[in-house]
C-alpha positions in Angstrom: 121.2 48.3 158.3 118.4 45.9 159.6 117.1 45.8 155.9 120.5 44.7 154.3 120.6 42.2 157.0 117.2 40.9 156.2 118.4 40.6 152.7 121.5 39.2 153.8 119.9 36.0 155.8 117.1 35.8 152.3 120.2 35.2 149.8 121.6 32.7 152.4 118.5 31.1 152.5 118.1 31.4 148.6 122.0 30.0 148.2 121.0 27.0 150.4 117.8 26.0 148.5 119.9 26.3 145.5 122.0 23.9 146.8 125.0 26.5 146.6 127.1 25.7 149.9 129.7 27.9 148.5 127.7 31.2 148.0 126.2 30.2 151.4 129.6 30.0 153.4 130.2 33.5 152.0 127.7 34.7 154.2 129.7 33.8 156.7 132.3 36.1 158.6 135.8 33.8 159.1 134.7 33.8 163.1 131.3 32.8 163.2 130.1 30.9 166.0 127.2 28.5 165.2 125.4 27.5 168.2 122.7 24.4 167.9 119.8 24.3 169.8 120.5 23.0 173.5 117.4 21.0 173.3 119.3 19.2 170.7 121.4 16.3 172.5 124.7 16.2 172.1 124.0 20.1 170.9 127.5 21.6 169.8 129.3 24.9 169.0 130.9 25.6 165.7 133.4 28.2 164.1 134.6 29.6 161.2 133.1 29.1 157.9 134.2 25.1 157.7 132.1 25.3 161.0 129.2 27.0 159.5 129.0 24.1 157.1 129.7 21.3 159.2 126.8 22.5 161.2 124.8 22.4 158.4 126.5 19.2 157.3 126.0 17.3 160.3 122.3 17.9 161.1 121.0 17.0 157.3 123.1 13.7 157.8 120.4 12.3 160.4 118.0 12.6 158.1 116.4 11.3 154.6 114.7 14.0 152.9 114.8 16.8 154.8 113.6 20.4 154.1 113.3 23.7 155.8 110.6 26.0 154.8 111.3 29.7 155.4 107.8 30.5 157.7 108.8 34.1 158.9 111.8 36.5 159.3 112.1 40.1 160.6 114.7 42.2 161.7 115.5 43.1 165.3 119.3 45.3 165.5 121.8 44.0 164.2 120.0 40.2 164.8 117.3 38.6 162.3 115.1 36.2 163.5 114.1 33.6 161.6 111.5 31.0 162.0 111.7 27.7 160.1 109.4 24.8 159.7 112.1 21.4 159.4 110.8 18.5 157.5 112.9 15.2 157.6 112.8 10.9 157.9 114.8 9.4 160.3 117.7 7.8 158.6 117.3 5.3 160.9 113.9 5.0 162.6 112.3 5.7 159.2 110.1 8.3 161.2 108.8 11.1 159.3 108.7 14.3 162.1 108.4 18.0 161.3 109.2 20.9 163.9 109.4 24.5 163.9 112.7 26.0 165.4 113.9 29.7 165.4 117.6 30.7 164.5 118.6 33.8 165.2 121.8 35.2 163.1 123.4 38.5 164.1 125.3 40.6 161.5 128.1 43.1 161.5 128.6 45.0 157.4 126.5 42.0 155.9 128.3 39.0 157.4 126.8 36.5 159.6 129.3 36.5 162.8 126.7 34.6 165.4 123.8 31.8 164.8 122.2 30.4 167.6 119.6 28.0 166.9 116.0 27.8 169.0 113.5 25.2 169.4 110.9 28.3 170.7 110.5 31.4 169.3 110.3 32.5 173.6 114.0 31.8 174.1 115.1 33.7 170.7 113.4 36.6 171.4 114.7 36.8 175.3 118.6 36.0 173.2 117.8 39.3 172.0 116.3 41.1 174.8 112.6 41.0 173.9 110.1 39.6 176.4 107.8 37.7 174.6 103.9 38.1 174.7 102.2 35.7 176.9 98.9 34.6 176.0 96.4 35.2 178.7 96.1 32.2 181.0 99.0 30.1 179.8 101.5 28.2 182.1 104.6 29.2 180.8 106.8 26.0 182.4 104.2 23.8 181.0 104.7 25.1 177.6 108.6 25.1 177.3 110.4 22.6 175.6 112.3 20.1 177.8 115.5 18.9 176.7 116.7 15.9 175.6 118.1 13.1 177.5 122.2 13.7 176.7 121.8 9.8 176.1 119.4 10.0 173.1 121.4 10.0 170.1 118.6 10.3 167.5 118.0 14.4 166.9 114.4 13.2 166.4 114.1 13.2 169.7 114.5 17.0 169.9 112.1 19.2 171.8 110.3 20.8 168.9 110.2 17.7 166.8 106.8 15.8 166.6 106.0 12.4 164.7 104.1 13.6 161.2 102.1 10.6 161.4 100.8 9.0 163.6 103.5 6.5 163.4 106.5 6.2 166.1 108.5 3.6 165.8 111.8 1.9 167.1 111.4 3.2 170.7 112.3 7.2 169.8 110.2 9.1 171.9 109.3 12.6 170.3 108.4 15.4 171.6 104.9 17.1 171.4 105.1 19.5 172.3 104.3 21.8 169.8 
């Protein structure tokens, strides 16, 4: 089963580079629950497939060019984890910023029921009971992600999220943490 799921989450993927929203929200089971990152402020829950694509909807709206690149995905259950390197411009800081974030999707017969969104690959892996390897001598609190301020409206601001240049303008303050 892990295979097809892996396969699943790849044509999703595929569908969405495409451009194809439609063949994407067939993915979809008709109660999926989409869950953003809570790093993200204002960070909300979706449902359904009109939720699945308002979630998608909503976050490429921030942005000018954005793009996701596909960096890794294996198979864990009925869950594949998914790691994803997000490109994007401010819409309206003109910032360019780039992050990494993990989803996590969970399956049942080839539809996506659950996908929770990550700025760490640490806290998708506990989501689906895996401790994750520490490297020797690191301060794990020091390392998380903090959250946004629920007052920062601009998701550039996201843990996760860093400036791609060295350029960081109208007062956002983004995160460096990776």
């Amino acid at each position: 089963m892990s295979r097809r799921n892996r396969e699943a989450v790849q044509a999703a993927f595929d569908a969405y580079y495409r451009g194809d929203m439609r063949r994407v929200a067939e993915f979809a089971d008709p109660d999926l629950v989409v869950t953003q990152t809570a790093e993200m402020p204002d960070a909300e829950t979706f449902h359904g497939r009109r939720g699945f694509i308002e979630a998608i909807d909503t976050w490429k709206e921030a942005w000018d060019d954005f793009r996701v690149e596909r960096l890794s995905t294996r198979d864990i259950g009925d869950h594949v984890l998914t790691t994803v390197r997000q490109r994007a411009r401010g819409k309206r800081s003109g910032v360019e910023v780039e992050g990494l974030f993990t989803f996590v999707f969970t399956l049942k017969a080839g539809r996506l029921v659950r996908w929770r969104m990550f700025a760490d690959e640490e806290n998708a892996l506990e989501a689906v009971g895996l401790q994750p390897l520490q490297p020797a001598g690191r301060n794990d609190a020091l390392s998380r992600p903090r959250p946004c301020p629920r007052r920062t409206r601009s998701p550039a601001t996201c843990a996760g999220f860093r400036p791609s240049t060295s350029q960081a303008s109208d007062g956002l303050r983004l995160s460096t943490s990776r």
